[in-house]
N, C-alpha and C positions, 0 to 999 in steps of 0.2 A: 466701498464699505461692505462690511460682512452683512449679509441678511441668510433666513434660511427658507429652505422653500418646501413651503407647507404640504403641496399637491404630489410629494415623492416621502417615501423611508425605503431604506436599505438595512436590512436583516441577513444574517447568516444563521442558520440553523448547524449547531453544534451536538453533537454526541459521542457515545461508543457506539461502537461495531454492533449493528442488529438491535437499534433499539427505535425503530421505526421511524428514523427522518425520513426517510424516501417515500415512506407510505404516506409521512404527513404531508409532504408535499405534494403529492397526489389527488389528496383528497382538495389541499386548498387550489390546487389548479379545478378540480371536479365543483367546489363551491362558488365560486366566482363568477361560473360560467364561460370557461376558458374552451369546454367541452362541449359540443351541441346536446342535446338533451337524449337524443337517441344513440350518441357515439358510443361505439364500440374503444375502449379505451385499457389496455395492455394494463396490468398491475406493475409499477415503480415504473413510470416512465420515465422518468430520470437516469436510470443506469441504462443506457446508451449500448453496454458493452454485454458479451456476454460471461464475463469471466466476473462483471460486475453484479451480473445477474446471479448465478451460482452460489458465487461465493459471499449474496448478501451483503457487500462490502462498496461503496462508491470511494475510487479513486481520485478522478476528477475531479475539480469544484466546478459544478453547472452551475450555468446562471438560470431565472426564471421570472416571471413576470407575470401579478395579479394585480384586478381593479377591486376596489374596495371601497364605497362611495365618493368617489370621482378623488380617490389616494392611489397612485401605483407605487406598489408594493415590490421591491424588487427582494428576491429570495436568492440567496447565494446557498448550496446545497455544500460542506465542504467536505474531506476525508477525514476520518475517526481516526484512521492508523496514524502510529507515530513515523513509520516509515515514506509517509508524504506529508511531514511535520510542515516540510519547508511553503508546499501549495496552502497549508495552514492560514499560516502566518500572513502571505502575500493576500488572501483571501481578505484575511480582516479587515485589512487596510481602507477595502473598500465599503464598509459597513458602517452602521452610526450605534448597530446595538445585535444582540445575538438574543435566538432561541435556544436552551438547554435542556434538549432532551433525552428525561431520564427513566428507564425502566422500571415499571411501578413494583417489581419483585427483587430484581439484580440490583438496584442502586444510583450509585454512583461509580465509576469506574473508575481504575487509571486512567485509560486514555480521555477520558471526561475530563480531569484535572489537568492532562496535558495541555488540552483545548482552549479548555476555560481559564488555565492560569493568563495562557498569552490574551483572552479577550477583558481579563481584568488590568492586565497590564498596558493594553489600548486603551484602556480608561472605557470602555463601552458600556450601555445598560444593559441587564438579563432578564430575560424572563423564562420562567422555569416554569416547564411544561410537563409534567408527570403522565408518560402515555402507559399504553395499555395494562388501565387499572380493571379494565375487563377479565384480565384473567383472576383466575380460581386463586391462585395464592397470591395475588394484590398485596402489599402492605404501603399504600400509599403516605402514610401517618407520620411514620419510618424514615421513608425514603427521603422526606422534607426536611426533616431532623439530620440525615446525613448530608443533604446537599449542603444545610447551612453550615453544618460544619467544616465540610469542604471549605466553604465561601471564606467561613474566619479565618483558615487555615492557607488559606491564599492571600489571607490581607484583601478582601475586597474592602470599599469604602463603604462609609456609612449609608451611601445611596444608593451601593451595590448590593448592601444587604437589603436591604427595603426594599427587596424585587419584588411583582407578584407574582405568585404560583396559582397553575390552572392544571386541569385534572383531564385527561383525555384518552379517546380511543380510535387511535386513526383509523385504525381496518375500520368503527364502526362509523366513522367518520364525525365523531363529535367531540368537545370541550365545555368544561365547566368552571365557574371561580370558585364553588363553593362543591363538595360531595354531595351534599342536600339537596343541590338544584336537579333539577329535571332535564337529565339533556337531550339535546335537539339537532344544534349541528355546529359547525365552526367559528359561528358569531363572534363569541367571546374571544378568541384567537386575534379575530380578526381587530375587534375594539383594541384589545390589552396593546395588540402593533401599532393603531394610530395613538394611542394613549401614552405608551412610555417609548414607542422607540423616538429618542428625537429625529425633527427634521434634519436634511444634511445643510452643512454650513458652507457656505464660501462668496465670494464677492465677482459677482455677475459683469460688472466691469473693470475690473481687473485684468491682466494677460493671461491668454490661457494655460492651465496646467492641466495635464492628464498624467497618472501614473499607471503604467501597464502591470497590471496582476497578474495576468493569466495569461496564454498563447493557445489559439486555436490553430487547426493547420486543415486547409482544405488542398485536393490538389488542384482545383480551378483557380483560383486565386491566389495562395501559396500562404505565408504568417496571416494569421489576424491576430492585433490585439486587444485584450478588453480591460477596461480600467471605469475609474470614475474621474467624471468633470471636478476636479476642485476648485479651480478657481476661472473665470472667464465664461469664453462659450468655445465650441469646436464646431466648424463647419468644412462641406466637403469642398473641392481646391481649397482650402486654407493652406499658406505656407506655414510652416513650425521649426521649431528647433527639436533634433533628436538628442537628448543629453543621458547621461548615468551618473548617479549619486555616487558608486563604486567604483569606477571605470571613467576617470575624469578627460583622459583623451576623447571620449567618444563626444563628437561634435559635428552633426550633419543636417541640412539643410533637405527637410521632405515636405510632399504633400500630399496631402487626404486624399485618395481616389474614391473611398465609401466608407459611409459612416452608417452604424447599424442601432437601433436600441430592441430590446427583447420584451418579446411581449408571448405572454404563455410560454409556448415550448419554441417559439419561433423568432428571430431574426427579421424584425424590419427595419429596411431602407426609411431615415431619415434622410432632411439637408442637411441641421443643426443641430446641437445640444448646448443642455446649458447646466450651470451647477447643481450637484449630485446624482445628475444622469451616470445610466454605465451604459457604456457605449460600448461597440465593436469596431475596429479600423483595419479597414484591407487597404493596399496599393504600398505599405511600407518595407521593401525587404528584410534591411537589416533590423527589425524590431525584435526585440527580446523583454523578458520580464525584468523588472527593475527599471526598465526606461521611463523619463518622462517626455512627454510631447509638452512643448513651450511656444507660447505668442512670444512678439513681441522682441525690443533690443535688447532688453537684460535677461534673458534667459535663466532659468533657476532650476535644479534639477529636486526633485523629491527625495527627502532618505526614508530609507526603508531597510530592512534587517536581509541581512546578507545570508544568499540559495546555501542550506547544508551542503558541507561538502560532503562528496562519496569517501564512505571507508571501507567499501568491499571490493574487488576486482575478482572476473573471471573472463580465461580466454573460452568465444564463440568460434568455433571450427566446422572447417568445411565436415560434412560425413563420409572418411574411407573406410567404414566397417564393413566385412563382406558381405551385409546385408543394405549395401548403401543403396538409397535411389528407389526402391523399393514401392517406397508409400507415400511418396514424399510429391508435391508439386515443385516445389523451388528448390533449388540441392545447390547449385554452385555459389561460387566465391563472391560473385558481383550480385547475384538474387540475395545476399547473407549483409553482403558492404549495405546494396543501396537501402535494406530493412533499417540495420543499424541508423545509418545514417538520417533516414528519415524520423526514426523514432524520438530523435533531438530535437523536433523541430515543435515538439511539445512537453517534453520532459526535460527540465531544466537542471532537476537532482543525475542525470545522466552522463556518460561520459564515453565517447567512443574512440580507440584511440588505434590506428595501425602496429602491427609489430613485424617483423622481420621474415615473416611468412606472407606472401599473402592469399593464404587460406585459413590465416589466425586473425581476428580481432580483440583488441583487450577493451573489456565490457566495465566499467566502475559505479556502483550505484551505493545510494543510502542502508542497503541490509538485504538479508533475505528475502525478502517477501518482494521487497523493490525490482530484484532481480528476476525471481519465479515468476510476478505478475507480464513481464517482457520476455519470458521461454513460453508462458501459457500460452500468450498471445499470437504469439509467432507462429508454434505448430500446430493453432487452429487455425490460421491461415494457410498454412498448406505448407510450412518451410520443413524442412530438415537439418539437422548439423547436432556437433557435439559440445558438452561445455567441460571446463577443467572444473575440479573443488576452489571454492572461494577461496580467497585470501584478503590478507587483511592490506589496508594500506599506511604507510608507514609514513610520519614526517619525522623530520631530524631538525636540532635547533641549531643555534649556531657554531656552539662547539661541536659538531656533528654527533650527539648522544643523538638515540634513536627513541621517538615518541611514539607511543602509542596509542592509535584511537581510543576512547572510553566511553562506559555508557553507561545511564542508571535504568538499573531494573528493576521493575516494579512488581511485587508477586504476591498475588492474592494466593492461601492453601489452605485447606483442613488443618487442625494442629497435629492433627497425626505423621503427616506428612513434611512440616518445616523442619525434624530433622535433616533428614534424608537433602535436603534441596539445597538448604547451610553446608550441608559437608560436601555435594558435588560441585557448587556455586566456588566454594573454600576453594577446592584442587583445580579450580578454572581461574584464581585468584582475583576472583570475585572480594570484596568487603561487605562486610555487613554494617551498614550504616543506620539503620533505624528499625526499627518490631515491635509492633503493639498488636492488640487484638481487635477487629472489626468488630459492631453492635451483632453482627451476624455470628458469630463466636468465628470466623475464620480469622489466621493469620497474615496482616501483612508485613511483609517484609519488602528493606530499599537497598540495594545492592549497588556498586560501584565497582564494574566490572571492565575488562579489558573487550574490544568488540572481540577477539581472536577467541576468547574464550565464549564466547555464544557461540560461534561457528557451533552446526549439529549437537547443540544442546536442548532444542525444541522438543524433540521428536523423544526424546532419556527423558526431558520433565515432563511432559502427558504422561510415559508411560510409570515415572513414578509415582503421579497423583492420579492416578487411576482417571487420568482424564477428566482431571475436574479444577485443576490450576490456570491461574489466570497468568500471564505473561507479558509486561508491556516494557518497552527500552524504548529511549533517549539518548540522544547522542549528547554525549557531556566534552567536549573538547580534548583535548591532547596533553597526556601526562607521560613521564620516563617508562622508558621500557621494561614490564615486569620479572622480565625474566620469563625461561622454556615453561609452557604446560606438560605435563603428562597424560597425552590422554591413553586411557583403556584401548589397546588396538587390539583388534579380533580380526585375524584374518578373514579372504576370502575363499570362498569357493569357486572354483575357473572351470570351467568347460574346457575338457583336453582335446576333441575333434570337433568338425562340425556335422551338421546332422538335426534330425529332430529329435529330441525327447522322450524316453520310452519310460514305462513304471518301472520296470525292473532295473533300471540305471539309476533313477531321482531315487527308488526303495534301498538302494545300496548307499548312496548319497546321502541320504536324511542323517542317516548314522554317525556323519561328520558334522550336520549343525542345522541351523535354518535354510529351508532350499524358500526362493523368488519366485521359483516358476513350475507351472504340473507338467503334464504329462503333453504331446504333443505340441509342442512350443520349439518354435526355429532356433538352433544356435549356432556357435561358429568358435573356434578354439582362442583361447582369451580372452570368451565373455563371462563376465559373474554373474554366477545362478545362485550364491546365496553365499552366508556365513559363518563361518567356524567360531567353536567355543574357544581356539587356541589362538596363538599373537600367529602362527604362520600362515601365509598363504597353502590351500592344497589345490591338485589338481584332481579334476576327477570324470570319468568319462559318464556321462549321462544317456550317450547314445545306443548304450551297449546291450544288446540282445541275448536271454541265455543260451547257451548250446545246449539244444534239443538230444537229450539223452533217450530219451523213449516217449511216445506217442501222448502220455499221460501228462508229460510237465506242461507241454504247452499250454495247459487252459489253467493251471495252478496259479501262475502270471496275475491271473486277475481278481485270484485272491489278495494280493498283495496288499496291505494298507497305507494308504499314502496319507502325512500331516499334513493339511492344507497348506500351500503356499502361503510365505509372507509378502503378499503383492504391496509393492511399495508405492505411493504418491510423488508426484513430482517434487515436493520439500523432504519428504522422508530418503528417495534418491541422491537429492543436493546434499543432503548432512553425510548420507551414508561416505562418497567418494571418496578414495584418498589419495594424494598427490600422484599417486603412478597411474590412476584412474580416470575416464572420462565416462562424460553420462551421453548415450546416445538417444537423441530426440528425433521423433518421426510423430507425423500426425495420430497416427494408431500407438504406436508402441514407446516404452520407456527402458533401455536396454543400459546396464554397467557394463563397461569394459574395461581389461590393461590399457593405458597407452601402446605398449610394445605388445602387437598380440603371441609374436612366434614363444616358446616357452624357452628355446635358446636364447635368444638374444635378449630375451626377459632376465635370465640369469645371469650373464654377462653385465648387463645396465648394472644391475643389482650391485655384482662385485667390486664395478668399476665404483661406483658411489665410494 
């Protein structure tokens, strides 16, 4: 019989990008007293990584665990971006109700609605949590008035709207139900959780079910997975059935070697569990996300909404630039495979695939940022190698027409600027599907665009909204192939010798377009140092010293006035490439290249095309 169990809730904290989950959870680990009183305790201890630190941005969905008069509270922290929609999703599964936290100035988001639509669609309760209403231009008032609009606008139910909102300040680490109250510290956070999230449901003698959400990957133990108890209990030697909802062959016979539940930031060793625990399971090899662990002779697998596929592809390559090896710890072929390859053993939107070289890997992920966040990662660990320009992935139906990925894009702008974005979105054949005007007077607009036509469109829309345009995509499934884009080509700029960089070579330089790089900088013959205003490639010698005509000119030299370099970012790099191009990566440096460096046989390739 179903019962629910009062002594646990399972919450997932929802937002956008930079609107203080991580801080909130922070504080509720620092309230609970998950902290000893004198600990010294890191700001967002939740972002694990450091690229997640940086870039303010949690990839992962962590798990977490607070007490709250004798209720544990499990907090699932998840990703904002839509380019980890899928860890989303899988996320929710395991939750009975979500926090929505919204920025008491910025709103409501795209990616807020991406989040939130799927946690209305779980049928889950919300509670909206309006943080840093601390700041100077606060309009908390506002922001309520938009969430619920959102809410209509997603069809929540009548019990979905009848959420309650509370008012908070994670940095200062307090919440309110009312603006008028007096605040103090997290109390109310903590009530509003045991008050609306319901308990989880399932029937404690029943067979057991677990469905694996997430994959952690240690390399002492090798997969862990973590899921919640639905129905039964799970103990460690228990035998189970390994099944897939997706994957109907898959049928094996495992057992528990350890069984973990979380408490604060930490992993402890359990025997058992039982309904709505989330648990951790090591000792299972072939475990993946989407599996369920089953008791029992009728076995039952769980459904659950099937991992986005990848629509981008790029080849990872060994580094033979003449500056290979350089800066690098890891540089060869097998340091490059075994990364790859490991990095599947938690990324499920991933895909690693051999090609015909092997000092090539073909890399296929959910977008941009999917991709960047696994170059970031890599040459802070010490790797080196080079990647090609994205491309897109293509399915074919049965008549063999060719499909093209699509995606809707979501774009908050100034009205000044929604021309401009209409007409470059238009020549990327992009659709305009929806435009109205924010309470904020900005424009949004809903686009249904080809993925191939995002390729290096990022880095053109900041610089058309003067950096102030909002950008969110979705992957929208597979429709016919739109036909060629035209994109604007601007040649490059090539370095015709190697050598270092001198003013007088980049001051002769400048004259043909934007130069990458100043003065004293390594280069080598077939590297881009920058970009011309014309569709051709030129070459151009950087390295080149004047001849000394009389005693006077040499200090003239340093009159010269040089434009500052356009030093590029690892995303603005990725966009810039173009098919004859690769991007070299080294823990220090960010280097464009030809493919083909000699300037012969560059021109040959060329004609034979």
């Amino acid at each position: 019989m179903k019962t629910k169990r009062e002594d646990v809730r399972n919450v997932a904290i929802i937002a956008h990008v930079d609107h203080g989950k991580t801080t909130l959870v922070d504080q509720l680990l620092k309230q609970s007293g998950v902290f000893r009183e004198n600990q010294e305790v890191q700001e967002r201890v939740m972002d694990s990584n450091d690229i997640e630190r940086e870039r303010g941005i949690t990839i992962l969905s962590k798990n977490t665990a607070v007490h709250y008069k004798g209720v544990k509270i499990n907090i699932i922290d998840t990703p904002g971006h839509a380019d980890f929609g899928g860890e989303v999703e899988r996320v929710l599964k395991m939750v009975d109700g979500v926090i929505l936290l919204v920025d008491a100035f910025e709103g409501a988001m795209p990616q807020t609605k991406f989040v939130l639509r799927k946690a209305l669609e779980l049928d889950l309760h919300v509670i909206v949590c309006i943080n840093k209403i601390d700041r100077p231009e606060a309009r908390p008032e506002e922001v309520i008035d938009e969430v619920l609009e959102l809410l209509m606008d997603l069809e929540a139910s009548d019990e979905q709207l009848d959420c309650p909102f509370l008012y908070a300040s994670a940095k200062a680490g307090h919440a309110v139900l009312d603006l008028a109250d007096t605040p103090e510290n997290m109390a109310p956070l903590f009530e509003t959780i045991l008050k609306y999230i319901p308990a989880p449901e399932g029937d404690p003698d029943a067979d057991t079910q677990v469905l694996i959400s997430t994959i952690d990957y240690n390399e002492y133990v090798g997969r862990i997975g973590v899921g919640k108890v639905e129905n039964g209990k799970i103990a460690v030697n228990q035998e189970l059935t390994l099944l897939n909802h997706h994957d109907l062959d898959k049928r094996k016979k495992v057992k528990i070697s350890k069984l973990y539940e979380f408490d604060g930031l930490n992993k402890v060793e359990v025997k058992e569990a039982s309904i709505g625990s989330i648990v951790a399971i090591s000792g299972i090899e072939d475990i993946h996300i989407g599996d369920t662990l089953c008791g029992g002779d009728n076995p039952e697998a769980i459904p659950f909404q099937k991992i986005s596929e990848p629509t981008l592809s790029m080849n990872f390559m060994v580094n033979d630039s003449p500056l290979a090896g350089q800066e690098g710890k890891y540089i060869t072929s097998r340091h490059l495979r075994d990364r790859l390859y490991r990095e599947l053993n938690t990324d499920v939107s991933l895909r690693v695939e051999e090609t015909d070289s092997t000092d090539s890997f073909k890399v296929s992920g959910r977008g941009e940022l999917h991709l960047s966040v696994l170059i970031e990662n890599m040459r802070r660990e010490g790797y080196e190698f080079s990647v090609s320009k994205a491309e897109v992935l293509y399915h074919y139906d049965e008549n063999g027409k060719k499909l093209e990925p699509m995606e809707l894009a979501y774009i908050d702008v100034d009205d000044e600027f929604s021309g401009s974005v209409i007409q470059k979105l238009g020549e990327r054949k992009g659709e305009l599907r929806n435009m109205h005007t924010n309470s904020n007077g900005s424009t949004r607009l809903e686009f249904s665009i080809p993925a191939r036509g995002l390729i290096g469109y990022r880095g053109e829309f900041m610089t058309d909204t003067k950096g102030t345009g909002v950008l969110n995509t979705i992957f929208n499934g597979y429709e016919p192939y739109k036909g060629d884009i035209q994109y604007r080509k601007q040649g490059s700029l090539i370095a015709f010798e190697s050598g270092e960089s001198i003013t007088y070579g980049l001051f002769n330089a400048q004259e043909r377009g934007a130069l990458f790089i100043g003065p004293g900088v390594k280069v080598y013959a077939g590297m881009v140092i920058g970009q011309t205003g014309k569709a051709e490639d030129i070459e151009i010698n950087v390295c080149k010293t004047k001849k000394l005509t009389n005693t006077r000119s040499s200090s003239a030299d340093e009159a010269l006035k040089l434009t500052p370099p356009r030093v590029l970012s690892l995303e603005q790099a990725l966009e810039f490439i173009d098919t004859d191009e690769l991007l070299e990566i080294t823990p220090k440096s960010l280097r464009i290249r030809k493919k083909i460096l000699d300037p012969t046989m560059r021109k040959r390739a060329a004609i034979r095309k």
